[in-house]
C-alpha positions as CSV (number, residue, x, y, z in Angstrom):
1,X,3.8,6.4,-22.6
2,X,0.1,6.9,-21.6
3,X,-0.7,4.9,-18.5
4,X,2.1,4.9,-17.0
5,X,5.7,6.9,-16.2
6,X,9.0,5.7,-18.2
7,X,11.0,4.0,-15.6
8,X,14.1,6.9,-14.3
9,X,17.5,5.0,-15.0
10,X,20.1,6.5,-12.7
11,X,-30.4,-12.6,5.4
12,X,-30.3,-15.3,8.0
13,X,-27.8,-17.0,10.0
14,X,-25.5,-19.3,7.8
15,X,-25.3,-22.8,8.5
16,X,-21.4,-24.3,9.0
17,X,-21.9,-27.0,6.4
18,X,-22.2,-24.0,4.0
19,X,-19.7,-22.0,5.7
20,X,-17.4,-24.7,4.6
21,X,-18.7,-25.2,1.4
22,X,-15.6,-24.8,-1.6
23,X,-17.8,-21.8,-2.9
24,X,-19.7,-20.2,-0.1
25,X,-16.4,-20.5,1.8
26,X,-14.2,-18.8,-0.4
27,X,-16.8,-16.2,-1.1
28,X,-17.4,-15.0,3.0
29,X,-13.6,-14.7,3.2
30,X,-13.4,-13.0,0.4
31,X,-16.1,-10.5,1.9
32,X,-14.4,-10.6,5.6
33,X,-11.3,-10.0,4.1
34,X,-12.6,-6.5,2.2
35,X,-14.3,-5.7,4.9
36,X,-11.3,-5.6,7.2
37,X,-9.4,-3.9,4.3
38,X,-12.2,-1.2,3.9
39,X,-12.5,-0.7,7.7
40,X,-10.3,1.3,8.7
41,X,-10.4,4.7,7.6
42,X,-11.0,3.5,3.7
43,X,-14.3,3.9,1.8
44,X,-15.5,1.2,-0.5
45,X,-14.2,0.9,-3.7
46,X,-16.1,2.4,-6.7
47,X,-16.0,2.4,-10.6
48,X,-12.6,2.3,-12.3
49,X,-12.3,5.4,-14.6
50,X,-9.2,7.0,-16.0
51,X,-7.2,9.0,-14.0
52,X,-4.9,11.1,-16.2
53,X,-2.8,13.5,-15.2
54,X,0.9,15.7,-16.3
55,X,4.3,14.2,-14.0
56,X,6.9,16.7,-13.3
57,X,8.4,16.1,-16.4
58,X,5.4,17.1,-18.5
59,X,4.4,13.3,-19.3
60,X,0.9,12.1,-19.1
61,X,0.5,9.7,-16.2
62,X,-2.9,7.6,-16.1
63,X,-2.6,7.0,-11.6
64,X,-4.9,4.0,-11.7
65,X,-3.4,2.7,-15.1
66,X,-4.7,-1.5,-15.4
67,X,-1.8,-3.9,-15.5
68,X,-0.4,-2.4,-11.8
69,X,-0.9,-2.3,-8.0
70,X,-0.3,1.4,-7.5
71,X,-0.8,3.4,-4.1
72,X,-0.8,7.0,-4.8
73,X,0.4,9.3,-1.5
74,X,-0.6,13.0,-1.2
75,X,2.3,15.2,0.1
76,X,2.1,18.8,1.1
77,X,4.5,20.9,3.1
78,X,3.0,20.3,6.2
79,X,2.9,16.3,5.1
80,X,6.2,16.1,3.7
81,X,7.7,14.0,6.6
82,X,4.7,11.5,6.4
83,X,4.6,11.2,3.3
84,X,8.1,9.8,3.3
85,X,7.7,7.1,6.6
86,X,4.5,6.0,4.8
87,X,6.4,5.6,1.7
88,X,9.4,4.1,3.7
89,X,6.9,0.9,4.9
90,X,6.4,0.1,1.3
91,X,10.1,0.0,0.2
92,X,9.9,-3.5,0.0
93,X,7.7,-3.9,-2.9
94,X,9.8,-1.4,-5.0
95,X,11.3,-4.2,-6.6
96,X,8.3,-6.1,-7.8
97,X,7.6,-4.9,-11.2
98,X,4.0,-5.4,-10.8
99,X,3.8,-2.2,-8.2
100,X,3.6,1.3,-8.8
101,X,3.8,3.8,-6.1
102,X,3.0,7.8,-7.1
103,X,3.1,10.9,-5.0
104,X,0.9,13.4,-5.8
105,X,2.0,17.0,-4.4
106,X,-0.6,19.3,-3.6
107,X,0.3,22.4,-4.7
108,X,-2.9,24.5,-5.0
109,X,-3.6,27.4,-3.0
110,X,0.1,27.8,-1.7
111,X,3.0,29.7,-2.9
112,X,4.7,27.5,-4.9
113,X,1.9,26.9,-7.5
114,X,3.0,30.4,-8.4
115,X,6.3,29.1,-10.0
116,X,5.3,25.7,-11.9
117,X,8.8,25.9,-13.6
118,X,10.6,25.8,-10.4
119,X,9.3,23.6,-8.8
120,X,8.9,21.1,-11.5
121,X,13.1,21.3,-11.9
122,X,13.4,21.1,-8.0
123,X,10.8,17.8,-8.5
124,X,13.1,16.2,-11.2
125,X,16.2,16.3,-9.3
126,X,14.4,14.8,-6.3
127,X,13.5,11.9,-8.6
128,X,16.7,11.6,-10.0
129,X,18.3,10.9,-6.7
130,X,15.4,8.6,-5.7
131,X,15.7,6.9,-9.1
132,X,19.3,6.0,-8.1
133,X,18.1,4.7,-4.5
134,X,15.6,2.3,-6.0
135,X,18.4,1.5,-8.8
136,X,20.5,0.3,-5.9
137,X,17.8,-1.7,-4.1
138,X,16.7,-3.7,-7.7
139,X,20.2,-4.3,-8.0
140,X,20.1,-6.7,-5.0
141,X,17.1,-8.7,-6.3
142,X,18.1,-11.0,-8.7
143,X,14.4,-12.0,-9.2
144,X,13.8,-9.7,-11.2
145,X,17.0,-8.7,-13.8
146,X,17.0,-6.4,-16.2
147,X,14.0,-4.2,-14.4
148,X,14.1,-0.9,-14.3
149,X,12.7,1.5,-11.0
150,X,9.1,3.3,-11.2
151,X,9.6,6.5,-9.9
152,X,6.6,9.0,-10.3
153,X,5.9,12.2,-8.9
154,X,2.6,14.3,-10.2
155,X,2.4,18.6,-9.1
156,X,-1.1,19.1,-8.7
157,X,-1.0,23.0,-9.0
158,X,-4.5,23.5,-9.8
159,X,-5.9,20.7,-7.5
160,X,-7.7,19.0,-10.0
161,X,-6.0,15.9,-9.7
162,X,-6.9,16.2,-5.9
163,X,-10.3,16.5,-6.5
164,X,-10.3,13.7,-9.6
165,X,-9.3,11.3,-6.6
166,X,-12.0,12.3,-4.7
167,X,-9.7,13.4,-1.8
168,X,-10.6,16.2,0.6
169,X,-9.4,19.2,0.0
170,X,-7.4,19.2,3.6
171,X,-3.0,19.7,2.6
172,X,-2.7,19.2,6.9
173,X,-3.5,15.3,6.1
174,X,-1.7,12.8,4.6
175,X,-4.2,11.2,2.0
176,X,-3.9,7.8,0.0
177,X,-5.7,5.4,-2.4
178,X,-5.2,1.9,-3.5
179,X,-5.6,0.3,-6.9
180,X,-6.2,-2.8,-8.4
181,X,-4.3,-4.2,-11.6
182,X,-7.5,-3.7,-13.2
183,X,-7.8,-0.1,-12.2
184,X,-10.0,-0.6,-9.6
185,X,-10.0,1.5,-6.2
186,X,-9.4,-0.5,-3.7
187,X,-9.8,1.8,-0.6
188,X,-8.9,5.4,-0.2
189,X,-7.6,7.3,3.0
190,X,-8.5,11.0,3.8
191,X,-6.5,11.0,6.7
192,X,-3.7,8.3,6.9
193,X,-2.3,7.8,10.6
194,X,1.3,5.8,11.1
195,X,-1.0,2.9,12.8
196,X,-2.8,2.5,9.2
197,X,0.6,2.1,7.4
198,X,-0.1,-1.8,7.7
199,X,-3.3,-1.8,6.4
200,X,-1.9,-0.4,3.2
201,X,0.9,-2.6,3.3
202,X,-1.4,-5.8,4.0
203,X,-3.8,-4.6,1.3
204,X,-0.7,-3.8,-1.3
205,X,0.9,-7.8,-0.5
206,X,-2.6,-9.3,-0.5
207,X,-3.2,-7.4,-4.4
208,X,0.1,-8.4,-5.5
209,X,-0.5,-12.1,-4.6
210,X,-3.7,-12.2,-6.5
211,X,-1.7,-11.1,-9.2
212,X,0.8,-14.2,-9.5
């Protein structure tokens, strides 16, 4: 299904009387709220345009598909590790159907973009086994019955799906972006430290509320 992967079973000062204003009000906290979002490490947000790319079972995956919160995580071999603690600090929102998180494995210029097939099998098993983890944890929510886990990982062989991101080509840093349901970038991290785990987080539960 395009947009998505098939869930895995198994100018001067302001005055205070405007400051409190219903409109004014909700618009600068609105704008201090972004602005703390966006500042640290994260750029601005920019025009929402389709990101499609192949998962490792060959199906077309659209990252920043409308309809979702989705953070998509870089992981490389030198990454792998943070990749999964980052990953770990988001567990929590696995069960909320509205969220969508991808990895994106950055593959060009190494060995194993050498041997798509390979790697693609050793990929599918990986998610097969994470597929069962998140089965276990949507178990437990009974908000939620009859959902089914996301679990998405995208080989970027080529690194054009690294470069359609707009993501440095660096595999020593662990990269991530944020999106809207509407498609929409919310920030974007070049080089994602374990103290800006929360900001994602904050910006991920601060999305999702908007949502309900």
């Amino acid at each position: 299904m395009r947009g998505q992967c098939r869930a895995i079973r198994p100018s001067g000062r302001l005055r205070l009387r405007g400051l409190l204003s219903r409109t004014g009000g909700a618009l600068i906290l609105a704008c201090l709220l972004l602005s703390s979002e966006w500042g640290i490490g994260a750029s601005a947000p920019r025009a929402s345009v389709p990101i499609a790319a192949r998962d490792a079972f060959g199906r077309e995956v659209v990252l920043n598909a409308p309809g979702y919160v989705t953070v998509v995580l870089s992981s490389t071999e030198k990454t792998q590790q943070a990749t999964r603690r980052a990953a770990g600090t988001l567990d929590h929102f696995q069960t909320t159907p509205g969220f969508r998180l991808i990895v994106l494995v950055d593959l060009h210029g190494s060995v194993a973009a050498w041997m798509p097939g390979y790697v693609s099998r050793r990929m599918q098993e990986d998610l097969r086994r994470e597929a069962a983890r998140m089965q276990m944890l949507s178990a437990k929510d009974a908000r939620h019955p009859g959902w089914h886990p996301f679990v998405c990982a995208i080989p970027d062989f080529n690194g054009r799906t690294v470069r359609s991101l707009g993501w440095r080509a660096d595999r020593g840093r662990l990269r991530a972006t944020v999106y809207d349901r509407y498609g929409m970038e919310l920030a974007r991290w070049q080089n994602l430290e374990p103290k800006e785990y929360s900001a994602v987080e904050g910006l991920v539960e601060h999305s999702l509320r908007r949502e309900r």
